[in-house]
C-alpha positions in Angstrom: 40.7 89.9 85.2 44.1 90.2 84.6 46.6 89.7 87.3 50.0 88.3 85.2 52.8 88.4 86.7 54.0 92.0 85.1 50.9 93.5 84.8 51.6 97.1 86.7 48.3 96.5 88.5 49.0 93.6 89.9 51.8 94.6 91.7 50.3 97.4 93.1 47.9 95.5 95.0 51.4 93.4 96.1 52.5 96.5 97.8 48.9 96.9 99.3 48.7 93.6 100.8 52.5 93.9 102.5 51.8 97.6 103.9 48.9 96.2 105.7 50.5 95.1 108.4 54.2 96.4 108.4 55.7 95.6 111.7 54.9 92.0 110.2 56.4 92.7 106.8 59.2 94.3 107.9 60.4 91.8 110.4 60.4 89.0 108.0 61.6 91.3 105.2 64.8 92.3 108.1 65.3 88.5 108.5 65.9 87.9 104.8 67.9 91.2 104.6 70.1 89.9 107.4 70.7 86.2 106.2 71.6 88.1 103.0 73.9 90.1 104.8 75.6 87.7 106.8 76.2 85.4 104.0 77.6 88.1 101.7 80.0 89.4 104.3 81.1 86.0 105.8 82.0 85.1 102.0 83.9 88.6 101.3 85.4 88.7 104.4 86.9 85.1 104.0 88.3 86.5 100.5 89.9 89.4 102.5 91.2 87.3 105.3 92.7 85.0 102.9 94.4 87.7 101.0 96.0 89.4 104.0 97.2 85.8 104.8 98.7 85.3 101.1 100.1 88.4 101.4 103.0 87.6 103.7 104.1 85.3 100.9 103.2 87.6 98.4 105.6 87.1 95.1 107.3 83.8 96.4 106.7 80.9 93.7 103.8 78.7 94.7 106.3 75.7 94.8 109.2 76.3 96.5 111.2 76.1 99.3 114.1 77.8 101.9 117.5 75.9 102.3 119.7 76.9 104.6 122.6 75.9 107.0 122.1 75.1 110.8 124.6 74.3 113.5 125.3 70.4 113.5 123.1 68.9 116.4 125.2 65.4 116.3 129.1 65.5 116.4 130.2 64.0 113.6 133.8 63.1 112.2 135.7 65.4 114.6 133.2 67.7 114.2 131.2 68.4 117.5 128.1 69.2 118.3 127.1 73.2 117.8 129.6 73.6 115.2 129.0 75.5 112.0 129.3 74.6 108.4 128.6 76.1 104.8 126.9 76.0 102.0 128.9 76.6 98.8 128.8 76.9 95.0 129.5 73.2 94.5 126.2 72.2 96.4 123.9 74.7 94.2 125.5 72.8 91.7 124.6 69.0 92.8 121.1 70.7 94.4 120.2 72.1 90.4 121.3 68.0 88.8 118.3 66.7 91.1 115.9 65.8 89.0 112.6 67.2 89.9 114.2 70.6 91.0 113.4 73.2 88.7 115.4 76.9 89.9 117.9 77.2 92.6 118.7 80.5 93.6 121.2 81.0 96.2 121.6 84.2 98.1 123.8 85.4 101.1 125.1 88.6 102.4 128.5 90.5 103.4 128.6 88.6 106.4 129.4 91.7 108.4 126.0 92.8 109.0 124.4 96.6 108.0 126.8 98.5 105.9 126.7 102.2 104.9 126.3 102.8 101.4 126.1 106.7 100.4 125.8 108.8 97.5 126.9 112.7 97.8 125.9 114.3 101.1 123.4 111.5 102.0 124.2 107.9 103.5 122.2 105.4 105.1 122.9 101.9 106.5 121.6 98.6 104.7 121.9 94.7 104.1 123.7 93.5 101.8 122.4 90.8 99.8 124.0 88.6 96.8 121.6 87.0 94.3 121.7 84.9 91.0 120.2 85.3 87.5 117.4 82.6 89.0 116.1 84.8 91.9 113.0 85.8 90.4 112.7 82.4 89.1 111.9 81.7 93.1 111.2 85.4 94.3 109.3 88.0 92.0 110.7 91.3 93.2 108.4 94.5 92.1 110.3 96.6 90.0 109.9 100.6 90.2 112.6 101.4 87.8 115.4 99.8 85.8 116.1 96.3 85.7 117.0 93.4 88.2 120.2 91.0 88.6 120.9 89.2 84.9 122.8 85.8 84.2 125.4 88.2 82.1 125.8 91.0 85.7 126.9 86.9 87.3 129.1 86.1 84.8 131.4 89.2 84.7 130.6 90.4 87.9 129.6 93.4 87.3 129.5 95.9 89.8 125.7 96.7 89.4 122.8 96.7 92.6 118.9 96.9 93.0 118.2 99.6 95.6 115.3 98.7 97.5 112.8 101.6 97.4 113.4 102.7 100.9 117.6 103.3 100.5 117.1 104.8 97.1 114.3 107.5 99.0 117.4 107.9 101.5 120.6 108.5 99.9 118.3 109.6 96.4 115.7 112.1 97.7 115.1 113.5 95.0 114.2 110.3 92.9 116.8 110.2 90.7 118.8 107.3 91.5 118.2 105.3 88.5 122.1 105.3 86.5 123.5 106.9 89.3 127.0 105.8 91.8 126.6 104.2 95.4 129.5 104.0 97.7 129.9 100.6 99.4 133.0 100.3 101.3 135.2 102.0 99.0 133.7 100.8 95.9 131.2 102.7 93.7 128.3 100.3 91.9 126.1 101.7 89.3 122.4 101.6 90.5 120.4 99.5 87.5 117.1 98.8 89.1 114.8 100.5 92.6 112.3 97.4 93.9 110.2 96.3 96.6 108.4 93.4 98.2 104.7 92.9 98.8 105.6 89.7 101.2 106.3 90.3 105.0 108.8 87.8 104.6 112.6 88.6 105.6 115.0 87.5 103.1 118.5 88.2 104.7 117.8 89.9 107.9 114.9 92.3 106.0 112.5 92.9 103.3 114.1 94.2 99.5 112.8 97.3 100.6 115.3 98.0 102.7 118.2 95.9 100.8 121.1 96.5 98.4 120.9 93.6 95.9 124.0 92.8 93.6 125.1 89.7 91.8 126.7 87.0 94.4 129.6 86.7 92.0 130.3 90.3 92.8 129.4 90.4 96.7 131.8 87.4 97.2 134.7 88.6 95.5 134.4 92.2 97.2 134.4 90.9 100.2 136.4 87.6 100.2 133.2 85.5 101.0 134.8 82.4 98.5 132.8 79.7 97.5 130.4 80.2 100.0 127.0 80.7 99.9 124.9 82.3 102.7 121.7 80.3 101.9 119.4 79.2 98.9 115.8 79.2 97.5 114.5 75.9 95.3 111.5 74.8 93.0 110.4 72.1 92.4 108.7 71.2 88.6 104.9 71.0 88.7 103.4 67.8 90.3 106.4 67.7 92.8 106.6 69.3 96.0 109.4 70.5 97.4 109.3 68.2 100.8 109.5 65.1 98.6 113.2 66.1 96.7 114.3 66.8 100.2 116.0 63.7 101.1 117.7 63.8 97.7 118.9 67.6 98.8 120.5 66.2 102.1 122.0 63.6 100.5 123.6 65.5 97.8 124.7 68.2 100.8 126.0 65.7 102.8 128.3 64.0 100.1 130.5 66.9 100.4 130.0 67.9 104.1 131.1 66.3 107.1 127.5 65.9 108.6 125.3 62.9 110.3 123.3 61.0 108.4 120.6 61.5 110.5 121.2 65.4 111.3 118.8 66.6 109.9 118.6 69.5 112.0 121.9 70.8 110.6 119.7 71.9 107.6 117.0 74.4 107.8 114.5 73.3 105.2 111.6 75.1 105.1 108.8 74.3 102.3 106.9 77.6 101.8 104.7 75.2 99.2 103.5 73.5 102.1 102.1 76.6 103.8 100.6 77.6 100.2 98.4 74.3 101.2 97.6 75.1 104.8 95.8 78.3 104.0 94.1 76.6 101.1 92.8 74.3 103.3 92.3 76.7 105.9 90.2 79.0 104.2 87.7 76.3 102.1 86.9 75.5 105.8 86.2 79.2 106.5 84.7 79.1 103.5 82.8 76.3 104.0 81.7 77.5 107.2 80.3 81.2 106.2 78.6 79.5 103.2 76.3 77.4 106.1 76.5 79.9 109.0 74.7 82.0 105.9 72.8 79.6 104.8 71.5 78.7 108.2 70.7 82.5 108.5 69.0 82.5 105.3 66.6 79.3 105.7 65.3 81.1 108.9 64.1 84.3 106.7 63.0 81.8 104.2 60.8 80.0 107.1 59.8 83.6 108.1 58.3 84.4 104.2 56.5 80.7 104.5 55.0 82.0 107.7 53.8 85.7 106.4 52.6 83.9 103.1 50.3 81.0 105.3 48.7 84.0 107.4 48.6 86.5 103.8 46.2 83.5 102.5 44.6 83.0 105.9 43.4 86.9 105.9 42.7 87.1 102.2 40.1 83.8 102.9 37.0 85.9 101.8 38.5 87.9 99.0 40.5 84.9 97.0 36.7 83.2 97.2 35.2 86.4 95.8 37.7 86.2 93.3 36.9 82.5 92.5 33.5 83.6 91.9 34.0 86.2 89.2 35.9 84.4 87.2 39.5 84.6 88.7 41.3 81.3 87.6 43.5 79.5 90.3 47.0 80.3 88.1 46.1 83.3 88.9 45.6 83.5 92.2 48.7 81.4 92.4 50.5 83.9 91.0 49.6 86.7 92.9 50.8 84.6 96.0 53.7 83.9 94.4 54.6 87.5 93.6 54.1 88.3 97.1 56.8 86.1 98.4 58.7 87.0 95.6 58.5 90.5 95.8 59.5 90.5 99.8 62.2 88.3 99.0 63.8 89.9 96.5 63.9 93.6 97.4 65.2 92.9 100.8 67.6 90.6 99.5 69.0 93.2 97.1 69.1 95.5 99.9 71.3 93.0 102.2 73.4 92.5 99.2 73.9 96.5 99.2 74.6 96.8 102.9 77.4 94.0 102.6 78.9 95.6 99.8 78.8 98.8 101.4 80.2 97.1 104.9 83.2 95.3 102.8 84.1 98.2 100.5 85.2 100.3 103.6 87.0 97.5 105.2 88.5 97.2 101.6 89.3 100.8 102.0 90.9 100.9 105.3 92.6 98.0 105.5 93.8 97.9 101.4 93.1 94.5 100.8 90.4 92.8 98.8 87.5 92.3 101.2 84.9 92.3 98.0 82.6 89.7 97.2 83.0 88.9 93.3 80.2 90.4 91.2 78.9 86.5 90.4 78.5 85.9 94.2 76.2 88.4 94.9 74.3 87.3 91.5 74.4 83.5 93.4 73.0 84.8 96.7 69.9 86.8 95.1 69.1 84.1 92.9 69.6 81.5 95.3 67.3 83.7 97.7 64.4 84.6 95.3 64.6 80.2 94.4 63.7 80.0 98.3 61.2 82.7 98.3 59.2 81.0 95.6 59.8 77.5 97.5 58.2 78.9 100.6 55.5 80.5 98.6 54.5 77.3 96.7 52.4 75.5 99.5 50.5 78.4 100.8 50.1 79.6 97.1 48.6 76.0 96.1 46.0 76.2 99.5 45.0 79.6 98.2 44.1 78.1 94.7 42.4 75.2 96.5 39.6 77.5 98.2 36.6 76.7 96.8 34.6 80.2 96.3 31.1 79.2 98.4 33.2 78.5 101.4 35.4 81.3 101.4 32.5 83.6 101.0 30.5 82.0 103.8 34.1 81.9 105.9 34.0 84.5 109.6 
């Protein structure tokens, strides 16, 4: 008799033996289907959530860090409490001779809020924002067209700006704004580059979208801004985080400001590094947590097939001993019980699989981030499950090979 594990046959009389009683079958066979399920969207939709999360920092260097003026907080050598102070050129210079500090990129605007800037019959209000060549050492803008800010547009300050996508659609509706002349108080810039942001993040008041970008040797002398700077952005080298050069940052601020040693309010100091961390952390516990939510859901399918597979024997008593008795060997009656659990657990763990898939592709689709499980995931959960099934096949497959043919004839 041949009852291999691919002989045609063989599986046949699998399908047989589960359509018997399908209520039975297909309650343990939803039980797996749903563990499968669960897992595989608890897993994808951790991927998604953590993407959507990323996303507001989307395009900001992993290790880096906001610096910015406050109001002092402690009056300080004739300076009271709630006044203001700047940061200049000469502190982006001390700030870049920290070692450990990688880029600097200071930024800062016209100081007088939104200003028009047209071109031909259309006009439109925007910030204004000056930048350095090391801006997308900190801050990867996307580029639609053209070109961004370059160390030689600093050094001669040339009277070049980035549109972001939403002024160039503005003053440019017809999408030709790449080489073409802006107005900006008076003075006419040649546009070099159209970009965006991915991040949520404001820089300036709003996203690049919505910004005119120009070098900050230009922006200050067009409108008398000095040596001042509005704010900066900062990297640290790899292995350093941002939070441990900032003491060395105050210090190097406060050599050449009139501010409290222990002020340190009078500095805004953000570490975007740090929240990098949190939602690392963050999601290896949501992670952690759909991997045995799902796993608890799975065991309790798995304990389902155990069940069907001890009753399967418990009916098929009389014709395993027949069996037995024409010359069936017990491998072989072992692996048709095996099969059994095999079969049930993998087709209706392929079909959870499916149904997740299908779930997360739409929420892919309507929300447009990645809510898909990778390819090797779902590979992982079917192989993990099928391990299982044939786990909780094993001891009801070893009774059937132990009964003995005389008894199992003679069994009511």
């Amino acid at each position: 008799m041949k009852t291999g594990f691919f002989d045609i046959e063989n599986w046949k009389e699998i399908g047989a033996t589960l359509a018997r009683n399908k209520t039975r079958t297909f309650l343990t066979a939803f039980g797996i289907f749903w563990g499968t399920a669960m897992l595989a969207m608890l897993l994808g939709g951790a991927k998604g959530l953590e993407a959507m999360l990323r996303k507001n920092f989307e395009g900001f260097a992993t290790n880096s860090a906001v610096l910015a003026p406050n109001r002092r907080t402690i009056s300080y050598q004739g300076f009271n409490k709630g006044t203001s102070w700047s940061l200049t050129n000469s502190d982006i210079k001390a700030i870049r001779k920290i070692p450990g500090i990688d880029a600097v990129a200071p930024t800062t605007t016209n100081m007088a809020g939104k200003m028009t800037v047209s071109s031909g019959k259309h006009s439109t209000t925007a910030d204004v924002q000056g930048v350095d060549q090391d801006f997308v050492k900190v801050f990867l803008p996307n580029i639609i067209e053209g070109r961004f800010i370059n160390e030689s547009d600093v050094v001669h300050r040339q009277k070049n700006v980035i549109l972001g996508r939403n002024i160039a659609n503005k003053i440019f509706p017809d999408g030709n704004a790449l080489g073409q002349f802006v107005n900006l108080s008076g003075i006419y810039y040649k546009v070099i580059g159209i970009a965006y942001q991915e991040a949520e993040v404001n820089i300036n008041g709003s996203k690049i979208d919505d910004q005119v970008t120009m070098p900050m040797s230009t922006l200050a002398q067009a409108f008398n801004l000095g040596e001042n700077v509005g704010g900066t952005m900062l990297t640290a080298i790899p292995g350093t985080s941002p939070t441990e050069l900032k003491p060395r940052i105050f210090r190097a601020i406060r050599a050449s400001h009139p501010i409290a040693p222990d002020d340190d309010q009078a500095m805004f100091f953000f570490d975007v590094s740090e929240q990098f961390a949190m939602v690392d952390n963050l999601f290896l516990g949501i992670t952690l947590l759909a991997f045995f939510v799902g796993i608890g859901t799975l065991i309790a399918g798995i304990i389902g097939v155990g069940n069907i597979m001890w009753v399967i024997v418990k009916e098929r008593t009389t014709e395993i001993g027949i069996r037995r008795a024409i010359g069936a060997k017990p491998i072989d009656i072992v692996t048709q019980i095996l099969s059994e659990g095999v079969a049930l657990t993998t087709i209706a763990g392929i079909a959870g699989i499916s149904f997740a898939s299908a779930v997360l592709g739409i929420t892919t689709e309507m929300t447009h981030t990645d809510f898909q499980m990778s390819f090797f995931q779902a590979i992982g959960i079917v192989t993990v499950f099928m391990i299982l099934g044939i786990g909780a096949s094993i001891i009801p497959s070893l009774k059937s090979m132990k009964i003995k043919p005389i008894e199992a004839i003679n069994d009511k």
